[in-house]
DRENPA-3360 file (N, C-alpha, C; in nm, 2 decimals, always signed):
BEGIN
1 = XXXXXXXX = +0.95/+6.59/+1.87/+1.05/+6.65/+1.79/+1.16/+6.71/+1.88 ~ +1.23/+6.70/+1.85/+1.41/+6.69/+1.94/+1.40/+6.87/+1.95 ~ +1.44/+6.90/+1.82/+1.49/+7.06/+1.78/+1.36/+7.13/+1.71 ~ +1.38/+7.25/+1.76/+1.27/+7.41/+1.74/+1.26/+7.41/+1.59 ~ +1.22/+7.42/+1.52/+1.14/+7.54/+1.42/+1.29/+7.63/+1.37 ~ +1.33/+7.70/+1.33/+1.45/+7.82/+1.34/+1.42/+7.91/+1.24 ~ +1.40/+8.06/+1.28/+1.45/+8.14/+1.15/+1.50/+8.25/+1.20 ~ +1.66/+8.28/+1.10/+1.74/+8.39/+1.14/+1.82/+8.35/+1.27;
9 = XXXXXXXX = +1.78/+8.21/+1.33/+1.90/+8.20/+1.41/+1.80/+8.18/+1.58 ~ +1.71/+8.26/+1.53/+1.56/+8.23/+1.66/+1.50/+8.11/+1.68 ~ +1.49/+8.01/+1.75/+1.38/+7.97/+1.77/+1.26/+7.95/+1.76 ~ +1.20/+7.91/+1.76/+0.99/+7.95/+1.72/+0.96/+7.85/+1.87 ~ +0.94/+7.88/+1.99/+0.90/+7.84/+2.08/+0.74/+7.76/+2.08 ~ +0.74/+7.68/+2.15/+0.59/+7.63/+2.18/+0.51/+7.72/+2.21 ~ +0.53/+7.80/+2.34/+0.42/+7.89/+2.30/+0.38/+7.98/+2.22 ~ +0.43/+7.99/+2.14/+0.43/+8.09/+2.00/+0.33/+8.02/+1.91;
17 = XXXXXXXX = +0.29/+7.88/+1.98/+0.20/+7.84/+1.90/+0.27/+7.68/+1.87 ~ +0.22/+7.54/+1.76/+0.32/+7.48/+1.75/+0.23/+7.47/+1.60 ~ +0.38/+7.49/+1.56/+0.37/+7.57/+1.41/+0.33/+7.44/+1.28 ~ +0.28/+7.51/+1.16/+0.19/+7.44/+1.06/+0.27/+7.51/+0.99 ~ +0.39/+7.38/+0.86/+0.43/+7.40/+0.77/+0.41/+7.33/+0.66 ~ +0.40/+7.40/+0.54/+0.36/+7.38/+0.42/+0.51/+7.38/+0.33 ~ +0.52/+7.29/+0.25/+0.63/+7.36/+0.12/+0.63/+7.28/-0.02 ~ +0.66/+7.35/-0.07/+0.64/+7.31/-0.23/+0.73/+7.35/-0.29;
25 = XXXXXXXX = +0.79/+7.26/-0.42/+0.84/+7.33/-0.54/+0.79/+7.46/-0.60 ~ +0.90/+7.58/-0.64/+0.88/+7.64/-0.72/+0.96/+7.63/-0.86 ~ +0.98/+7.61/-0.95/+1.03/+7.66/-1.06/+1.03/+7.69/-1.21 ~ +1.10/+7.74/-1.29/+1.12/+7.77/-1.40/+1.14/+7.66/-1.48 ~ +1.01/+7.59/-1.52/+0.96/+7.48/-1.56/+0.85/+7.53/-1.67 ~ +0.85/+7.44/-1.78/+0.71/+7.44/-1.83/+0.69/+7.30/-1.96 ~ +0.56/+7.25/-2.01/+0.53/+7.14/-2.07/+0.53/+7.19/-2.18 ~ +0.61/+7.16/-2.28/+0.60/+7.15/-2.42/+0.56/+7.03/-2.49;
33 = XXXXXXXX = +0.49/+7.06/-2.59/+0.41/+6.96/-2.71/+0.49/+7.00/-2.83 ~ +0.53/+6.84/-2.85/+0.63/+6.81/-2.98/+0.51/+6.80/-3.10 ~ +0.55/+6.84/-3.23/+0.42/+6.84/-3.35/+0.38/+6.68/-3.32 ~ +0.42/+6.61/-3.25/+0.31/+6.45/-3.24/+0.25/+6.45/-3.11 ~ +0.22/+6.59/-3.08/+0.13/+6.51/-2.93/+0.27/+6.55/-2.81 ~ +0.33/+6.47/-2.81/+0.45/+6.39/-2.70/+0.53/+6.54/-2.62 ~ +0.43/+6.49/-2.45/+0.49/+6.61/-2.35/+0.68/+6.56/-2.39 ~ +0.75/+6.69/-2.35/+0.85/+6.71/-2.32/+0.87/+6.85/-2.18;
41 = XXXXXXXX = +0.93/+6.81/-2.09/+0.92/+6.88/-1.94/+1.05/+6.95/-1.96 ~ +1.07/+7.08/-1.99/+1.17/+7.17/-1.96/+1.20/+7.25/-1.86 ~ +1.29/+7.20/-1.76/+1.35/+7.29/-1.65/+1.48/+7.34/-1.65 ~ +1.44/+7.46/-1.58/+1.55/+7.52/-1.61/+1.62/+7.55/-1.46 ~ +1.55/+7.55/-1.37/+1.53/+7.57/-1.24/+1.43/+7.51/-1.14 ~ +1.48/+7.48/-1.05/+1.38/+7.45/-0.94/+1.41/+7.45/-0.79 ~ +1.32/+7.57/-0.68/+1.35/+7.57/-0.55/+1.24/+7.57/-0.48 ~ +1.27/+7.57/-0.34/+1.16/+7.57/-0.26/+1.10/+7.69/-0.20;
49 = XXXXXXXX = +0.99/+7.66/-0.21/+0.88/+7.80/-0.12/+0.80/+7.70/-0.06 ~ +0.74/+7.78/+0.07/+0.60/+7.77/+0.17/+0.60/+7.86/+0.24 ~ +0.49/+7.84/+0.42/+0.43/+7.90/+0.50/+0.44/+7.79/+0.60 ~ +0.47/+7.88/+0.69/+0.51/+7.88/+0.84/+0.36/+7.92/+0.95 ~ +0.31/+7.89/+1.02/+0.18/+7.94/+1.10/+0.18/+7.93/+1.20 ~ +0.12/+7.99/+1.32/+0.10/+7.95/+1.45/+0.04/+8.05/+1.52 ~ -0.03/+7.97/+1.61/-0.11/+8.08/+1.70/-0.12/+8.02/+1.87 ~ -0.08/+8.11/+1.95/-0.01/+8.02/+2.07/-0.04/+8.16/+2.18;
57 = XXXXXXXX = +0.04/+8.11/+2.27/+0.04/+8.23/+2.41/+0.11/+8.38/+2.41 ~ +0.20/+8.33/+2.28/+0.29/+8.45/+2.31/+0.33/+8.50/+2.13 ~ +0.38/+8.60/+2.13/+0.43/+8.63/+1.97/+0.57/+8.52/+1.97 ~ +0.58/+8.49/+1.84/+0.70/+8.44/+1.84/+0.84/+8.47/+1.80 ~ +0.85/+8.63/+1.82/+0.97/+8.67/+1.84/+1.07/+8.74/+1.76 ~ +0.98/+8.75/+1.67/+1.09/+8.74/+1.52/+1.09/+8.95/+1.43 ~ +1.06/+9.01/+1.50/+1.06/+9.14/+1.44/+1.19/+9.18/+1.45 ~ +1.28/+9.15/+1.50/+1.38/+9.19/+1.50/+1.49/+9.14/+1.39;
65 = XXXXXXXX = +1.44/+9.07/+1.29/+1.48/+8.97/+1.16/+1.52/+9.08/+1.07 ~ +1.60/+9.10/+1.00/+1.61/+9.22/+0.85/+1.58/+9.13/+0.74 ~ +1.42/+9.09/+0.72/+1.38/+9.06/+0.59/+1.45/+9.14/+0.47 ~ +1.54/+9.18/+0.41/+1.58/+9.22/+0.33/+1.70/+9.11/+0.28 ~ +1.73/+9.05/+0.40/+1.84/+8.97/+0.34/+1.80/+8.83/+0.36 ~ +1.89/+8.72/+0.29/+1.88/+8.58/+0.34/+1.87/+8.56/+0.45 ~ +1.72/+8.47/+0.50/+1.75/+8.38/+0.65/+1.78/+8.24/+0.65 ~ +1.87/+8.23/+0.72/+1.84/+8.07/+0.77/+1.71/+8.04/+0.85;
73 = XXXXXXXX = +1.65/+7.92/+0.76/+1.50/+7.85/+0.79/+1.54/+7.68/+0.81 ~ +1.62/+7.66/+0.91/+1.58/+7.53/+1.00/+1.48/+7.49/+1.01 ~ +1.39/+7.38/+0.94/+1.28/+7.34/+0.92/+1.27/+7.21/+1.01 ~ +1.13/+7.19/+1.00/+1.11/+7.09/+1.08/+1.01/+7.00/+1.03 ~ +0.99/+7.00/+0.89/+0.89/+6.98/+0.78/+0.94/+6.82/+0.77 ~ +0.95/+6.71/+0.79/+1.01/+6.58/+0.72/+1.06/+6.59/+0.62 ~ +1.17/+6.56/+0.51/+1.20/+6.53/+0.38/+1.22/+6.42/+0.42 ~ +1.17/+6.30/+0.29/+1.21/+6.19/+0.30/+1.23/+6.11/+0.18;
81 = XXXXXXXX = +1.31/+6.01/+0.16/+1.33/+5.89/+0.00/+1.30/+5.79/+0.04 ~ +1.27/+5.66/-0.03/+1.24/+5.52/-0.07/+1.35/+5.48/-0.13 ~ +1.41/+5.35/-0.05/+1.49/+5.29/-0.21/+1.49/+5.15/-0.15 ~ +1.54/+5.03/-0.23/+1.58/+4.95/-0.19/+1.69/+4.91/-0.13 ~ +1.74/+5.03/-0.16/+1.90/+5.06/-0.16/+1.96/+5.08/-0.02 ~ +2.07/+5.08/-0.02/+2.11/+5.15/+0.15/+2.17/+5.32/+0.16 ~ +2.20/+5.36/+0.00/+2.27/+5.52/+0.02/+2.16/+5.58/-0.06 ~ +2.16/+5.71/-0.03/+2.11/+5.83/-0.06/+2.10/+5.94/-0.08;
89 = XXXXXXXX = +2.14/+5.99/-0.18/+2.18/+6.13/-0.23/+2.10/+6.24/-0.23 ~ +2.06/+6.32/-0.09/+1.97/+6.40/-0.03/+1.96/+6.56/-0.12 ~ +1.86/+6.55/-0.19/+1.81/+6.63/-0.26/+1.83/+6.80/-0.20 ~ +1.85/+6.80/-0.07/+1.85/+6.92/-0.01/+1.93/+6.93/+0.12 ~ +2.00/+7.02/+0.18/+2.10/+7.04/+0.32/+2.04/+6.95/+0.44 ~ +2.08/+6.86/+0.45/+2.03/+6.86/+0.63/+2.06/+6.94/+0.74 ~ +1.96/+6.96/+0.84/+2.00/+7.07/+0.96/+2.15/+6.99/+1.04 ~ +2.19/+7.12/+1.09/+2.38/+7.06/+1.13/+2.33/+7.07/+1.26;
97 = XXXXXXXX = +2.25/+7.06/+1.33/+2.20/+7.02/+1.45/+2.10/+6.88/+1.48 ~ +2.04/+6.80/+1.36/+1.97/+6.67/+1.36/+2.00/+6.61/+1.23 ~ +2.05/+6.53/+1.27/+2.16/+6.42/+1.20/+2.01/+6.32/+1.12 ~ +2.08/+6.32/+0.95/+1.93/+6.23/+0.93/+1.94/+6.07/+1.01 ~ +1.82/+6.04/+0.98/+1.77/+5.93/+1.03/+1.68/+5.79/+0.95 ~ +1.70/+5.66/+0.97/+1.62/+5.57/+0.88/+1.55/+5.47/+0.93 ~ +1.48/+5.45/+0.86/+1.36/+5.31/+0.84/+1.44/+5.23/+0.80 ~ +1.38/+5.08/+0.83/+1.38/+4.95/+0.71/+1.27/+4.87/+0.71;
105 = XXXXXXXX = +1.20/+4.85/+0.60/+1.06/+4.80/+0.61/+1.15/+4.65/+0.59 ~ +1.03/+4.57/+0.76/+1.07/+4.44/+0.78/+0.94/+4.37/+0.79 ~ +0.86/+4.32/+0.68/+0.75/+4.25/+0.69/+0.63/+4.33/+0.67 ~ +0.56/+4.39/+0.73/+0.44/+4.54/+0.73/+0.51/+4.60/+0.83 ~ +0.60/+4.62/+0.90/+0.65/+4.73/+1.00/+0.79/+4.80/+0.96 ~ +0.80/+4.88/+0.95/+0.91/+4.98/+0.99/+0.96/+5.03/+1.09 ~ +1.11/+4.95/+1.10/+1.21/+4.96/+1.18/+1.29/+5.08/+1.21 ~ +1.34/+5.17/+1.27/+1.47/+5.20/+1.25/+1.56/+5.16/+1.22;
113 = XXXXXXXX = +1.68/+5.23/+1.14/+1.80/+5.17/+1.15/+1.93/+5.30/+1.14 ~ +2.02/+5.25/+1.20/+2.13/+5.39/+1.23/+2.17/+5.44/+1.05 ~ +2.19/+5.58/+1.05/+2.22/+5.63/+0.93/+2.33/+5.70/+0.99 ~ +2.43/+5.75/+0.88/+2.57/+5.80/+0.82/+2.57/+5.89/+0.72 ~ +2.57/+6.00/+0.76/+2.57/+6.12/+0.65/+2.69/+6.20/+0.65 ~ +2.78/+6.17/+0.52/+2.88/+6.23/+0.46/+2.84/+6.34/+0.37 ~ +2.87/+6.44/+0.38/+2.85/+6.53/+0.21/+2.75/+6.51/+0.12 ~ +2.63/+6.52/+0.21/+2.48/+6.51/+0.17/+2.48/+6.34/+0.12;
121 = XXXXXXXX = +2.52/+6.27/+0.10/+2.49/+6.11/+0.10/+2.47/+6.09/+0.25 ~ +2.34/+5.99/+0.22/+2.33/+5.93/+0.38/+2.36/+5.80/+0.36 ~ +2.40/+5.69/+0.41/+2.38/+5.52/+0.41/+2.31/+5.48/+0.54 ~ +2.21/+5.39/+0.52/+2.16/+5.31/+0.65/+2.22/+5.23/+0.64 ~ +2.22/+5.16/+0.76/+2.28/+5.02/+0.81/+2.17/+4.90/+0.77 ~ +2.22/+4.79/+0.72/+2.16/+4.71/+0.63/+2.06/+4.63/+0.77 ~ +1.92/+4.57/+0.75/+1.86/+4.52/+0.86/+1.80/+4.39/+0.81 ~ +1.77/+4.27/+0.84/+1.78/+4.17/+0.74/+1.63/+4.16/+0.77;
129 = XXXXXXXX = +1.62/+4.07/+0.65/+1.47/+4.06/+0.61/+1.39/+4.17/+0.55 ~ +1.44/+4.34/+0.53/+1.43/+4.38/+0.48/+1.38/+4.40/+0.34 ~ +1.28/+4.52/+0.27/+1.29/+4.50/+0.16/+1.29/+4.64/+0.11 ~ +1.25/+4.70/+0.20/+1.26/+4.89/+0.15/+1.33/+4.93/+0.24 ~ +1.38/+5.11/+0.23/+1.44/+5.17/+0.34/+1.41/+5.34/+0.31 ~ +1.43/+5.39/+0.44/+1.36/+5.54/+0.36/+1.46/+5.61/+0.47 ~ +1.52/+5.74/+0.40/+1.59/+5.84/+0.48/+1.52/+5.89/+0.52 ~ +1.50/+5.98/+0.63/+1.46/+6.16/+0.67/+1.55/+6.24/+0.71;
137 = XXXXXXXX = +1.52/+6.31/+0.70/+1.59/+6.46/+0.74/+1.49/+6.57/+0.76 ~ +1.56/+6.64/+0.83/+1.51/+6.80/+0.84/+1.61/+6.89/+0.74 ~ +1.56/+6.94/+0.64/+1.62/+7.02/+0.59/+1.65/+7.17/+0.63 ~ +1.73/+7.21/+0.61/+1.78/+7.38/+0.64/+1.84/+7.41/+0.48 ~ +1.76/+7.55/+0.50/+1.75/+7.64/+0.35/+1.75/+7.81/+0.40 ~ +1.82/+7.90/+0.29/+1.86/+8.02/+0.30/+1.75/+8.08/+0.23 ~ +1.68/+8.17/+0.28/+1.53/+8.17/+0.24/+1.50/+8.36/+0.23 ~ +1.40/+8.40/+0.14/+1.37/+8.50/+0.15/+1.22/+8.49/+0.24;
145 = XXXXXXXX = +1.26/+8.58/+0.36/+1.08/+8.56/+0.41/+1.01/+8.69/+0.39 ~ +0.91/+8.72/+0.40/+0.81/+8.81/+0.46/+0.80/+8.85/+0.66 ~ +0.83/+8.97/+0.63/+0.80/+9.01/+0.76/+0.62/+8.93/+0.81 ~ +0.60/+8.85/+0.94/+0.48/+8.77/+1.00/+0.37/+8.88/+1.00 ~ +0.30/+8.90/+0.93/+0.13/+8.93/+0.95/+0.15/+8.89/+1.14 ~ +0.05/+8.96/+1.21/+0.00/+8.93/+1.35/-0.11/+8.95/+1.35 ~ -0.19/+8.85/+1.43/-0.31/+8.87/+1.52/-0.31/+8.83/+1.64 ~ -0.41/+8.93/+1.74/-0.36/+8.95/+1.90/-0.52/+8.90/+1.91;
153 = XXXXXXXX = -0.57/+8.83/+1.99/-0.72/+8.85/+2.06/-0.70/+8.82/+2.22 ~ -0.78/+8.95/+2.25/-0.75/+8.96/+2.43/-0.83/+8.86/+2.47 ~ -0.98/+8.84/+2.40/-1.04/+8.73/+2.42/-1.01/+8.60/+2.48 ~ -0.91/+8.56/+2.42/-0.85/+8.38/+2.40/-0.70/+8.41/+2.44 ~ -0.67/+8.53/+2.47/-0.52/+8.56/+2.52/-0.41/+8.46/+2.41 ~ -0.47/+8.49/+2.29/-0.37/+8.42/+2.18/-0.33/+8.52/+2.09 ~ -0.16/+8.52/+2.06/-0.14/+8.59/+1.93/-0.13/+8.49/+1.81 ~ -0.16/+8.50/+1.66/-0.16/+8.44/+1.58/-0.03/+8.50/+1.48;
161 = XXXXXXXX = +0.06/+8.43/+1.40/+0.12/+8.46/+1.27/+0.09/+8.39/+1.18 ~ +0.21/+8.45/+1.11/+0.24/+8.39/+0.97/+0.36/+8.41/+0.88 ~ +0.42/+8.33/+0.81/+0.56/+8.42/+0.75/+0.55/+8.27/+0.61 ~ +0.52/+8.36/+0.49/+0.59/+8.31/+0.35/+0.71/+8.33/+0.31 ~ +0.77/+8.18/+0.29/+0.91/+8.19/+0.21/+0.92/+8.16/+0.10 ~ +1.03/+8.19/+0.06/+1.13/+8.17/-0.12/+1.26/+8.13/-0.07 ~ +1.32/+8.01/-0.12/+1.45/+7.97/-0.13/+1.53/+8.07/-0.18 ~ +1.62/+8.12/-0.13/+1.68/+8.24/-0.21/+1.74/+8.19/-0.32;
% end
């Protein structure tokens, strides 16, 4: 991986541990039943939440954060699409430090191929013989976090965290 972890503008260093991310949809959703049976899915909203982990050589730096307000959370989690297509309308920010990047499935292997991202659309560069293509990105999101839980053991000379987020 090219680029760090980031929150609030910090780093998350390797020795801080090499960090375990989780994320999921949150939202203001729910399944209604029409008088015949037949789901109907009402949203009204939807963002992202997870957890961030690591337990390494050293703390990773971050008390000095004002959880009170939005951080920037430079993620390092993969997002990715499928299409047969070559553009892609990226569901979430990419980081302005790692430019997305693409596959082209050519036979059972996937290729790279150079990508172009304007204004959240990305396009790959067409690769022949081709039949699928898939973006990635690292996303970055404006996040509400939790000040990190710690654990120290003199034993193993390891500190441990942790930090849960909310998309703000």
């Amino acid at each position: 991986m090219s680029v760090p972890l980031m929150l609030g503008g910090i780093p998350i260093v390797l020795h801080a541990g090499a960090p375990e991310l989780s994320e999921e949809a949150v939202g203001g959703n729910s399944l209604l039943r029409m008088s015949n049976g037949a789901a109907v899915k009402m949203t009204r909203w939807e963002k992202m939440a997870g957890s961030i982990s690591g337990q390494g050589w050293m703390p990773p730096a971050l008390d000095g954060l004002d959880y009170s307000q939005p951080l920037e959370l430079r993620s390092t989690q993969v997002s990715s699409m499928q299409s047969a297509g070559l553009v892609f309308t990226l569901p979430s920010t990419p980081r302005p430090d790692q430019a997305p990047w693409g596959f082209a499935l050519v036979g059972d292997q996937w290729v790279p191929t150079p990508a172009d991202t304007v204004a959240g659309v990305t396009t790959l560069d067409a690769v022949a013989g081709a039949t699928l293509y898939q973006a990635w990105w690292f996303p970055v999101y404006s996040v509400f976090a939790t000040r990190p839980p710690k654990s120290q053991s003199n034993a193993s000379a390891s500190h441990g965290w942790s930090i849960a987020w909310q998309e703000a």
